[in-house]
N, C-alpha and C positions, 0 to 999 in steps of 0.2 A: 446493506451498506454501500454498494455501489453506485445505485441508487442516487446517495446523499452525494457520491464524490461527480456522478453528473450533472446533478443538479450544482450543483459549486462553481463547475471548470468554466463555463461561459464568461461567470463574473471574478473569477480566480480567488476566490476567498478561501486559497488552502491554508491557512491557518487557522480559522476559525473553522475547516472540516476536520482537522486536526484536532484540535478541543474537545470536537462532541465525539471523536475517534477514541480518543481518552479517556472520555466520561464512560463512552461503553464499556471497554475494559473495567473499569472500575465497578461496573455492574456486572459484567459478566467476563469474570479473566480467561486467560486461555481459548479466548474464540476467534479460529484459525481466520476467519473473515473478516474479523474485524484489524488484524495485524495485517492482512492481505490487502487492508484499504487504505490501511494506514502508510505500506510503502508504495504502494499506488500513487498515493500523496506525495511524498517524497519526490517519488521518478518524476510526476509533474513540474515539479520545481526544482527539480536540477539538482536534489541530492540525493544524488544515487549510490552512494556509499550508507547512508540510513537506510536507503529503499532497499536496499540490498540484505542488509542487517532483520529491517523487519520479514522479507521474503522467507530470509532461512527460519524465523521463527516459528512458521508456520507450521505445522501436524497435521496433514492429511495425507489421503491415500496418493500413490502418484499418481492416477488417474485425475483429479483433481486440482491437482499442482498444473496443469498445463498453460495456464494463465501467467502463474507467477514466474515460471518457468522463463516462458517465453518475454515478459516484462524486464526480467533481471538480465537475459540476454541483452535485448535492447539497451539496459542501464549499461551493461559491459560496455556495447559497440559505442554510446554516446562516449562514456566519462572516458575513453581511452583511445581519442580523435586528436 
């Protein structure tokens, strides 16, 4: 899935990477990658209070987490400038 969200960010069509972020869910619920891309999304466009939202949704190992971890920090240091 991330992937899809680089392939997007050049031409900024995070809503339309949002959509097909969606649609996976709906094929495959609970899949921590796909909520991890989705607040990805989010923190791209400045809403870091969803991105934040979808981060904690996530279930993996902490090992794993180091990504979202460090993304939702950033969302912290942005939305509280």
């Amino acid at each position: 899935m991330l992937i899809d969200i680089l392939l997007f960010n050049p031409i900024r069509k995070y809503e339309e990477a949002l959509e097909y972020h969606r649609q996976a869910l709906v094929l495959i619920p609970q899949n921590a990658s796909t909520y991890s891309a989705i607040g990805y999304i989010h923190s791209l466009m400045g809403n870091f209070e969803s991105a934040i939202d979808y981060f904690h949704t996530v279930r993996m190992p902490e090992v794993l987490l180091t990504n979202s971890v460090f993304t939702i920090s950033c969302c912290f240091d942005v939305g509280t400038d």
